[in-house]
DSSP file (Angstrom, degrees, kcal/mol; ACC not computed):
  #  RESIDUE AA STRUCTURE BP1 BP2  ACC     N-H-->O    O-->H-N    N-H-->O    O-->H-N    TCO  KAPPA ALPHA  PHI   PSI    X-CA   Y-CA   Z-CA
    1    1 A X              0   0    0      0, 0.0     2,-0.0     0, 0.0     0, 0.0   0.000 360.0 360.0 360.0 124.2    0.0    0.0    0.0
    2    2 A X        -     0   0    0      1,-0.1     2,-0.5     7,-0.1     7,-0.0  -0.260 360.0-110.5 -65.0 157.6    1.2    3.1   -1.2
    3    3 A X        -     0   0    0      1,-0.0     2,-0.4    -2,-0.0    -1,-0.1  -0.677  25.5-130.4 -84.4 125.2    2.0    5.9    1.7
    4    4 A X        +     0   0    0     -2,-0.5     3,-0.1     1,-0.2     4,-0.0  -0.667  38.9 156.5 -79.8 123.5   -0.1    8.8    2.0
    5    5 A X        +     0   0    0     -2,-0.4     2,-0.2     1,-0.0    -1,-0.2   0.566  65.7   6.0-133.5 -17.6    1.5   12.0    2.3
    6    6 A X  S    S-     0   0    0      1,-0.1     4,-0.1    52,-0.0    -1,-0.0  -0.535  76.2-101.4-139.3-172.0   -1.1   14.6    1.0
    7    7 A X  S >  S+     0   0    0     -2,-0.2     3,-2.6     2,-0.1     6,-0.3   0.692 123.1  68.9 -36.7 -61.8   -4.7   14.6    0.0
    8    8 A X  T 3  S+     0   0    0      1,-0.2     6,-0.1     5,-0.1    -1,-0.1   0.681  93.7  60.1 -58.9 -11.7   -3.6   14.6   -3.3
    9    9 A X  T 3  S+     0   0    0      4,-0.1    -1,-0.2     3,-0.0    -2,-0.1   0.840  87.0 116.2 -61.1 -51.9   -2.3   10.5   -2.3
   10   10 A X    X>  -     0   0    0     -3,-2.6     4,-2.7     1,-0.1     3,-0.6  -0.036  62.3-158.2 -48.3  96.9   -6.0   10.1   -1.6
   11   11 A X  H 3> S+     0   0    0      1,-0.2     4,-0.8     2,-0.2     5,-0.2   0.854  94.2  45.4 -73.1 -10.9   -7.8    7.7   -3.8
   12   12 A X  H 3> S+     0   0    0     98,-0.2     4,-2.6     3,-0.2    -1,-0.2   0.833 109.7  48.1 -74.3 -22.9  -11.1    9.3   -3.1
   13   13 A X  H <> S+     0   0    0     -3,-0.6     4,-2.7    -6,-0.3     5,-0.2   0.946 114.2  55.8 -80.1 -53.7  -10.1   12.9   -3.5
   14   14 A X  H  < S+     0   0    0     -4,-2.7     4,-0.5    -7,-0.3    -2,-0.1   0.641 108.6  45.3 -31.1 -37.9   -8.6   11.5   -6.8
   15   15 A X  H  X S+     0   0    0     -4,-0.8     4,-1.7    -5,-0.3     3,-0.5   0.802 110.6  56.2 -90.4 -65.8  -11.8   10.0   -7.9
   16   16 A X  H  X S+     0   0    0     -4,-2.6     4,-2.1     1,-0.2    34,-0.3   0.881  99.9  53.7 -75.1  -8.0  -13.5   12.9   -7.1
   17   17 A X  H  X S+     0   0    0     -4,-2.7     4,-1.0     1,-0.2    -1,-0.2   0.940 108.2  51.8 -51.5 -48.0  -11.6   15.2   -9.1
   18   18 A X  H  > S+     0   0    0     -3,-0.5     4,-1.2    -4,-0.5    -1,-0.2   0.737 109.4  46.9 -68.3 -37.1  -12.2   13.3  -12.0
   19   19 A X  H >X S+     0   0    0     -4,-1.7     4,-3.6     2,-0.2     3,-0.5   0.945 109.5  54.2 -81.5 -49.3  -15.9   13.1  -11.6
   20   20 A X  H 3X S+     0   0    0     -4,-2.1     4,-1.4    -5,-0.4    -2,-0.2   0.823 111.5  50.8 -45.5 -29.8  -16.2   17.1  -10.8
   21   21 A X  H 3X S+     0   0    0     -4,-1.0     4,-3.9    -5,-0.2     5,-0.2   0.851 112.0  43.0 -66.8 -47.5  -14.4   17.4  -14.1
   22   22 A X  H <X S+     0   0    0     -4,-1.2     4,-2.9    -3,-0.5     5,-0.2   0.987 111.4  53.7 -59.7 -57.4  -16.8   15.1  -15.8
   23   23 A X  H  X S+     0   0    0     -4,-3.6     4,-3.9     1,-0.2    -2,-0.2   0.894 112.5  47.6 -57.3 -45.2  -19.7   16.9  -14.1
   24   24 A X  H  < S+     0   0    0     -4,-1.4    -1,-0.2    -5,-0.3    -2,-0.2   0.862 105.1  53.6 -59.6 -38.8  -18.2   20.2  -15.6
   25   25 A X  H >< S+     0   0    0     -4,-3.9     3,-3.3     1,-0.1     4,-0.5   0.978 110.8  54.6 -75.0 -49.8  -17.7   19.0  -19.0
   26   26 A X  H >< S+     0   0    0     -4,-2.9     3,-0.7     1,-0.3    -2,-0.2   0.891 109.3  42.7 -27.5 -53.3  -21.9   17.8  -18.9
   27   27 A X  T 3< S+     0   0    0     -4,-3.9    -1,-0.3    -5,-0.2     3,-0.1   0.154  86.5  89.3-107.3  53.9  -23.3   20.6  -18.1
   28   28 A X  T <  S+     0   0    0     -3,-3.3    -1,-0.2     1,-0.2    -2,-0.1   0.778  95.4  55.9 -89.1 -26.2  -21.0   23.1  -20.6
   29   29 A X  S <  S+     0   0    0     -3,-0.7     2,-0.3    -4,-0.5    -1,-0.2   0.251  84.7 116.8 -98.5  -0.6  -24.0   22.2  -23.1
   30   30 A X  S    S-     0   0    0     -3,-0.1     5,-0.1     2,-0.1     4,-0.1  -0.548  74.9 -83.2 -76.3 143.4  -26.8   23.5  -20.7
   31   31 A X        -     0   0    0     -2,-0.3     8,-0.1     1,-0.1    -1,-0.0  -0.098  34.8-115.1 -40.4-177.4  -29.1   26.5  -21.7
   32   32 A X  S >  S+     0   0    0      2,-0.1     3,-1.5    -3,-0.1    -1,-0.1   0.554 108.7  65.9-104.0 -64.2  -28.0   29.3  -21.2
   33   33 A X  T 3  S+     0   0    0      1,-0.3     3,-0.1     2,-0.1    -2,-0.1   0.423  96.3  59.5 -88.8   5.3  -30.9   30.1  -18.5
   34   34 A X  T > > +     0   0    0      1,-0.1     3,-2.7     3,-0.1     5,-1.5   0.348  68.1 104.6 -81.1 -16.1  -29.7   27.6  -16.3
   35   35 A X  T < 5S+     0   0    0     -3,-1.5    -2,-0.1     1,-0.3    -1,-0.1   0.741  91.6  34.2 -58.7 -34.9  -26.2   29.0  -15.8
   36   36 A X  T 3 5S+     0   0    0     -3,-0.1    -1,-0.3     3,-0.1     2,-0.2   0.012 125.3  46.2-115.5  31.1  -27.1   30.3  -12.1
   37   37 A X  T X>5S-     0   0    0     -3,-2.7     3,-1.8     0, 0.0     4,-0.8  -0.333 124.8  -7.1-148.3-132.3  -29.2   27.7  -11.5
   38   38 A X  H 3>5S+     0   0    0      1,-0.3     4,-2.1     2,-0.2     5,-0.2   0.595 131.4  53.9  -1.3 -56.7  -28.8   23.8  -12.1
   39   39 A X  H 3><S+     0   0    0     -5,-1.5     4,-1.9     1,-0.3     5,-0.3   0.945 115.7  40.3 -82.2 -44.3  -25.5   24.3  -14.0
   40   40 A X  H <> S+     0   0    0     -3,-1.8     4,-1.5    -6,-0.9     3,-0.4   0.916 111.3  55.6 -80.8 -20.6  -24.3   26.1  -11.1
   41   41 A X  H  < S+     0   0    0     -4,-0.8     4,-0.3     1,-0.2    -2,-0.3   0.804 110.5  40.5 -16.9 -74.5  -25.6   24.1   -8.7
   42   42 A X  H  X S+     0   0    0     -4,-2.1     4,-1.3     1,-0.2    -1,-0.2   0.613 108.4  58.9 -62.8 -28.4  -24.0   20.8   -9.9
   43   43 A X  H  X>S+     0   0    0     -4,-1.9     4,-2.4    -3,-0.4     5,-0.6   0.868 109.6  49.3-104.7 -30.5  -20.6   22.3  -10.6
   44   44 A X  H  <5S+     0   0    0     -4,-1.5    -2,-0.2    -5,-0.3    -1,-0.2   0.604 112.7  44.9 -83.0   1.3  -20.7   23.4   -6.5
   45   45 A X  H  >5S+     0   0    0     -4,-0.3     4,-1.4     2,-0.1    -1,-0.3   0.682 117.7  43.3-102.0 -22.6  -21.6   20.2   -5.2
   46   46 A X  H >X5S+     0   0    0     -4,-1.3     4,-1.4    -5,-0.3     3,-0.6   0.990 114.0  47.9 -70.6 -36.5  -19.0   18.4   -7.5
   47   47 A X  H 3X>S+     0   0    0     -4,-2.4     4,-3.6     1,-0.2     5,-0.6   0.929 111.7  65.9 -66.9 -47.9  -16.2   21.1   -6.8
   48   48 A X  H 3><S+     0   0    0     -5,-0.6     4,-1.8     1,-0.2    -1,-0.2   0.912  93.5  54.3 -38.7 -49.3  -17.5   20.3   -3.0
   49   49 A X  H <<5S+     0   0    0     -4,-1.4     5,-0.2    -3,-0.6    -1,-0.2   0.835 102.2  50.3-101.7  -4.3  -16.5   17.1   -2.8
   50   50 A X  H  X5S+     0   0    0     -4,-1.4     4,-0.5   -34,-0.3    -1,-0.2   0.669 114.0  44.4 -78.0  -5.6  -13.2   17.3   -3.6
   51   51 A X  H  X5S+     0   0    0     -4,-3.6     4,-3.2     1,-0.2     5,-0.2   0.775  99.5  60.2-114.0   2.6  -12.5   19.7   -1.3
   52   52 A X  H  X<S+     0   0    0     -4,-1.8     4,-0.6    -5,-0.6    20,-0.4   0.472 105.2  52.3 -77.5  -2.2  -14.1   18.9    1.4
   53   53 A X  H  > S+     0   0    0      2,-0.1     4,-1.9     3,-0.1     5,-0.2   0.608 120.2  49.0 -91.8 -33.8  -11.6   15.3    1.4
   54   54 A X  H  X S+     0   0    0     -4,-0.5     4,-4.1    -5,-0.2    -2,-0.2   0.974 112.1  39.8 -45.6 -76.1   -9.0   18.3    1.1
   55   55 A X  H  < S+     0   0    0     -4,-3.2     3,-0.5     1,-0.3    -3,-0.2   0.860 116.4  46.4 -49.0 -59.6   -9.9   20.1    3.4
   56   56 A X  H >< S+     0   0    0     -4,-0.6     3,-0.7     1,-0.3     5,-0.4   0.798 114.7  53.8 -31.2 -49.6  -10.8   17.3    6.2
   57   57 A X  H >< S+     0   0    0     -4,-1.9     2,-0.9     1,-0.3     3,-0.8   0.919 103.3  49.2 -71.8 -40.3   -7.7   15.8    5.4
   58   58 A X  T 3< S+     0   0    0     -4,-4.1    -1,-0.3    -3,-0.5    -2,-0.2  -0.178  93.3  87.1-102.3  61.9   -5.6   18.8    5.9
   59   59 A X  T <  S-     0   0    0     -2,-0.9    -1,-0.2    -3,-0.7    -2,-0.1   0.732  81.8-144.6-107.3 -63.9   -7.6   19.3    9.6
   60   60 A X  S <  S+     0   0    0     -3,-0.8     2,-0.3    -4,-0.3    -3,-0.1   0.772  71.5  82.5  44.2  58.9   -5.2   17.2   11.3
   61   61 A X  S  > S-     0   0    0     -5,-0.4     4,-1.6    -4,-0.1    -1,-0.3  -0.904  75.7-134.0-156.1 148.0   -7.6   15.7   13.8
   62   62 A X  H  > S+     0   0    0     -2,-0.3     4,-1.5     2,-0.2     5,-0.2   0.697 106.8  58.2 -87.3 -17.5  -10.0   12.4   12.5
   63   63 A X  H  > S+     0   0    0      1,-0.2     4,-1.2     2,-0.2    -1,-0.1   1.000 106.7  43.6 -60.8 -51.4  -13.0   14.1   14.2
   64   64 A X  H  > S+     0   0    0      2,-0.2     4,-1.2     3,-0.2    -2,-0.2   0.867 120.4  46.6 -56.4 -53.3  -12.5   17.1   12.1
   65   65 A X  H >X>S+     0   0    0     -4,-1.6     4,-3.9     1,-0.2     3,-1.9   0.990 108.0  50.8 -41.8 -67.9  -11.9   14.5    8.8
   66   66 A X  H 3X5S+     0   0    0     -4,-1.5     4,-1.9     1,-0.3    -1,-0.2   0.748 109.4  47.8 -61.2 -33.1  -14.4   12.4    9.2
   67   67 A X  H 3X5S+     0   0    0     -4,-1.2     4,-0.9    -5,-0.2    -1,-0.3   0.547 119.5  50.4 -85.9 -14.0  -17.4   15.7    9.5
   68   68 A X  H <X5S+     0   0    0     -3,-1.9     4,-3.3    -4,-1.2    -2,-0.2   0.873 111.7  39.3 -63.1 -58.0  -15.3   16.9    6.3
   69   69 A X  H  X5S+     0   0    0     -4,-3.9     4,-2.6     2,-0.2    -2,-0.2   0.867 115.2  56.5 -85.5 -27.6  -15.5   13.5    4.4
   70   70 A X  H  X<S+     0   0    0     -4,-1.9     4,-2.1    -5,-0.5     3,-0.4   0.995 110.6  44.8 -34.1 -80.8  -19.4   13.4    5.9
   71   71 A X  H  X S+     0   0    0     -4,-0.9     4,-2.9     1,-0.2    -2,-0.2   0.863 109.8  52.9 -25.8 -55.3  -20.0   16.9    4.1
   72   72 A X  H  X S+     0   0    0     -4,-3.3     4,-0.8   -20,-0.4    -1,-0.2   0.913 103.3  57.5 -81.0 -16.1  -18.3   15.6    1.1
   73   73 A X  H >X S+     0   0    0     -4,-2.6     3,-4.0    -3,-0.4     4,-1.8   1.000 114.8  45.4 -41.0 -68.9  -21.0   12.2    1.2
   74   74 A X  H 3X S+     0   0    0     -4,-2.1     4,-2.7     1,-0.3    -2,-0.1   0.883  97.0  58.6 -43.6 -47.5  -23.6   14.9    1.0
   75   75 A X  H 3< S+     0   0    0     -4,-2.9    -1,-0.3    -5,-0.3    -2,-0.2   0.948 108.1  56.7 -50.6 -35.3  -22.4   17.0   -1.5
   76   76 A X  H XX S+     0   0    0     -3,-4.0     4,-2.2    -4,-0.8     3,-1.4   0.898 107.8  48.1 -84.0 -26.1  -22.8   13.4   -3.5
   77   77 A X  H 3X S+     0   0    0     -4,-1.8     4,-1.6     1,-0.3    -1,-0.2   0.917 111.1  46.3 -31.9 -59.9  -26.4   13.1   -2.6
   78   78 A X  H 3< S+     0   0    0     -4,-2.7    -1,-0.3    -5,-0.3    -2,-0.2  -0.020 107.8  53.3 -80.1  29.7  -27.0   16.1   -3.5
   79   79 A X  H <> S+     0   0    0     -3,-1.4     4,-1.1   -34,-0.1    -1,-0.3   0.414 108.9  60.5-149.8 -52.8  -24.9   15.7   -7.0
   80   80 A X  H  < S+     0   0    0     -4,-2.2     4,-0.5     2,-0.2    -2,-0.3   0.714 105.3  43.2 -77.6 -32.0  -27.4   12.5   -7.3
   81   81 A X  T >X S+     0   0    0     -4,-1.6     4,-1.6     2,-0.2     3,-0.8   0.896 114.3  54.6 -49.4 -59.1  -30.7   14.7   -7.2
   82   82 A X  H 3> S+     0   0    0      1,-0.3     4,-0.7     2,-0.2    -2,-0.2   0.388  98.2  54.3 -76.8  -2.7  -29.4   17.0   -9.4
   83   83 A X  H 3X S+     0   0    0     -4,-1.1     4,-0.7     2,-0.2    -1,-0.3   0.765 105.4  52.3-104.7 -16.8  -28.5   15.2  -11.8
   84   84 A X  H <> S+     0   0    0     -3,-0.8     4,-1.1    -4,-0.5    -2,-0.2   0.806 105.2  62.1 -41.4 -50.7  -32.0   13.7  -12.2
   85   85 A X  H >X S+     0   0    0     -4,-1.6     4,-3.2     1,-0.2     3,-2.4   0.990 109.2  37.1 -29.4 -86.5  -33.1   17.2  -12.3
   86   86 A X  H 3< S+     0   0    0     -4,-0.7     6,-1.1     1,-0.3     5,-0.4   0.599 117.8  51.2 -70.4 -11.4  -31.0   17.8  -15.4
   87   87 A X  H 3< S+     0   0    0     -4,-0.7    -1,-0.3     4,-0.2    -2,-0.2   0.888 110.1  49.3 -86.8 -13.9  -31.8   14.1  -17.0
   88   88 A X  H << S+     0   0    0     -3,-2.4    -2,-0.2    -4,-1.1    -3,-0.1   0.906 117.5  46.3 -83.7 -47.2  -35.7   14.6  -16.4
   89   89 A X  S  < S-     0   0    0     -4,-3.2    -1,-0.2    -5,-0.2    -3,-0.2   0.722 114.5-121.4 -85.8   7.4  -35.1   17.9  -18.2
   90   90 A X  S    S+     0   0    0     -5,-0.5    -1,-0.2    -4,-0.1    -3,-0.1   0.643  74.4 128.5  69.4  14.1  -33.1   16.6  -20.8
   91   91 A X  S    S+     0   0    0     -5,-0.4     2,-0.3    -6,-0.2    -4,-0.2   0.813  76.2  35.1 -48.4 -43.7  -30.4   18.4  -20.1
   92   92 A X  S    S-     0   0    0     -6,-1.1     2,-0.2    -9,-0.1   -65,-0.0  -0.760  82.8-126.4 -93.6 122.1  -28.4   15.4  -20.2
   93   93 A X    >>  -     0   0    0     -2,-0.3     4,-2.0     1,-0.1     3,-1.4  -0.566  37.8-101.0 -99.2-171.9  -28.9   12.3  -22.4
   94   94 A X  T 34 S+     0   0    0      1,-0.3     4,-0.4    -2,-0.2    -1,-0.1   0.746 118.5  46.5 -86.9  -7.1  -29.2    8.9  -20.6
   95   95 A X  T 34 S+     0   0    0      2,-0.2    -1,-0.3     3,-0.1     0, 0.0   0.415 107.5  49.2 -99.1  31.4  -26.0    7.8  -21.1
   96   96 A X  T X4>S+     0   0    0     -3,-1.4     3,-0.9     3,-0.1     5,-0.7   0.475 119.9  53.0-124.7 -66.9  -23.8   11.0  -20.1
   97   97 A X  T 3X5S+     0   0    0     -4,-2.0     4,-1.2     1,-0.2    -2,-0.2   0.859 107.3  44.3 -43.3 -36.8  -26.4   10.3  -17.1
   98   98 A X  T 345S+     0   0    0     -4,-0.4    -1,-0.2    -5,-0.2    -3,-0.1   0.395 111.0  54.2-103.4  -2.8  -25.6    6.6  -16.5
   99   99 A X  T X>5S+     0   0    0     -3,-0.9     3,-3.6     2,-0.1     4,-0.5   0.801 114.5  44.9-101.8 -83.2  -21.5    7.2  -16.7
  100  100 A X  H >>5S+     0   0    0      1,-0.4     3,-1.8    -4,-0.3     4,-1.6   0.676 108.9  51.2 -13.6 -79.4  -22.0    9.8  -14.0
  101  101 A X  H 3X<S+     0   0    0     -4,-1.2     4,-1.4    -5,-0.7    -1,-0.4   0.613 114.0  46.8 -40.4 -26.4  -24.1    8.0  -12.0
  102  102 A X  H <> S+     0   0    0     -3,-3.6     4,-2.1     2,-0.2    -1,-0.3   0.664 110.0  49.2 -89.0 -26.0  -21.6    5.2  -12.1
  103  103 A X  H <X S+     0   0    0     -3,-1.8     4,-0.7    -4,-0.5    -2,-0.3   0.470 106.3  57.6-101.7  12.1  -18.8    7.3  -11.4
  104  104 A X  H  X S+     0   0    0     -4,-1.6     4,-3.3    -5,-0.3     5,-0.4   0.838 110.6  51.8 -69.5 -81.0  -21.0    8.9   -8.2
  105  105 A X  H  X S+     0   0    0     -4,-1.4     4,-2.7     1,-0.2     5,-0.2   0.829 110.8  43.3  -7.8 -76.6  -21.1    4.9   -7.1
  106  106 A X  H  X S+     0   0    0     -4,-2.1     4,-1.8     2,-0.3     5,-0.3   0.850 111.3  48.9 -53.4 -47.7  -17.8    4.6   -7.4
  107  107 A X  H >X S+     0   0    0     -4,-0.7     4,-3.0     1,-0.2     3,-0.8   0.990 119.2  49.9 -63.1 -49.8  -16.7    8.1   -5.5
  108  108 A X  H 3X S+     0   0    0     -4,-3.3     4,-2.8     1,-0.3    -2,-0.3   0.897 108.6  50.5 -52.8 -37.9  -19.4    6.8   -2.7
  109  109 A X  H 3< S+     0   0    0     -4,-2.7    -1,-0.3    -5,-0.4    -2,-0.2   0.757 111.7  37.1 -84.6 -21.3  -18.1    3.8   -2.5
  110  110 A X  H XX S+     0   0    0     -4,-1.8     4,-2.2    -3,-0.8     3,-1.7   0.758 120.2  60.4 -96.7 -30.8  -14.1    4.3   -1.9
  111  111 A X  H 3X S+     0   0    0     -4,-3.0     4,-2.1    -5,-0.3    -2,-0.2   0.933 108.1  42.3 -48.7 -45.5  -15.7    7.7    0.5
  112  112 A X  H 3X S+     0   0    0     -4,-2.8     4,-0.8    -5,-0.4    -1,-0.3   0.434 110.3  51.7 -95.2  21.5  -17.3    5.4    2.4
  113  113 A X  H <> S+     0   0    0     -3,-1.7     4,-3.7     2,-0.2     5,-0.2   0.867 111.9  53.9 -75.2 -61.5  -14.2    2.6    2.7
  114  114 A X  H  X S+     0   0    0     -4,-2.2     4,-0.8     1,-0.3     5,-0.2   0.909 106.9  52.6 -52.6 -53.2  -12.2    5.7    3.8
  115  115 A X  H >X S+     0   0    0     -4,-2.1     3,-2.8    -5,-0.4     4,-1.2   0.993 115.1  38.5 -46.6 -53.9  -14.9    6.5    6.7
  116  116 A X  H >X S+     0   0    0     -4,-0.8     3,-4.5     1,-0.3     4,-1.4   0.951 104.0  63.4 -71.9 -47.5  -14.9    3.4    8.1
  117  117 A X  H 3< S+     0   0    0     -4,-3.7    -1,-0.3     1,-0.3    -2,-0.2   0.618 114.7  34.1 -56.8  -2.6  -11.7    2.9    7.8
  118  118 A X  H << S+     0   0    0     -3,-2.8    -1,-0.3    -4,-0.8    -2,-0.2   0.438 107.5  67.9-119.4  13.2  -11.1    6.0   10.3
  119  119 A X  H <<        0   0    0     -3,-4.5    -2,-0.2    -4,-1.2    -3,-0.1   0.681 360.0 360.0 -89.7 -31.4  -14.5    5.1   12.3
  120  120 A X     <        0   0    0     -4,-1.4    -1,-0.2    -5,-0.3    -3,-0.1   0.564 360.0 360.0 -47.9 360.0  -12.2    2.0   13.3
């Protein structure tokens, strides 16, 4: 196992970079009238949850982490509504919608490894 030395070490903050990127490139193709609403929406919960694994991490207490990497769970919830929004509205087609949604999985699922693993 590689040694963690930063955040940037972090295979969840890693993961979520990649998906906020993804999430960014989606909604470059949304009206117009959306731009301070959905579009901006989604691009502040994605941007959210990589830095809230930042930020938490660079806390240096696991209480303080762990209510960081909490925050950034939410942010993915909330990334998971809103993007329903924008497939119901067609913002989105269903398979830009079903790689997202998979790479939401994914970020939840190594987010929540890294919680337990500091709930231990």
């Amino acid at each position: 196992m590689n040694e963690i030395r930063s955040h940037r070490d972090l295979i969840a903050w890693q993961k979520a970079i990649t998906f906020g990127l993804n999430v960014y490139d989606a909604t470059e193709a949304f009206p117009n009238s959306e731009r301070f609403g959905l579009t901006s929406q989604l691009r502040r919960a994605a941007v959210s949850v990589a830095s809230n694994i930042a930020e938490g991490y660079g806390r240096g207490t696991t209480p303080d982490y762990l209510r960081f990497l909490r925050a950034a769970r939410g942010s993915l919830y909330e990334l998971d509504t809103q993007l329903l929004f924008a497939a119901r509205r067609a913002y989105i087609d269903e398979r830009t919608h079903a790689s997202l949604l998979e790479q939401l999985t994914e970020c939840s699922r190594v987010l929540a490894g890294l919680i337990r693993s500091l709930e231990d």
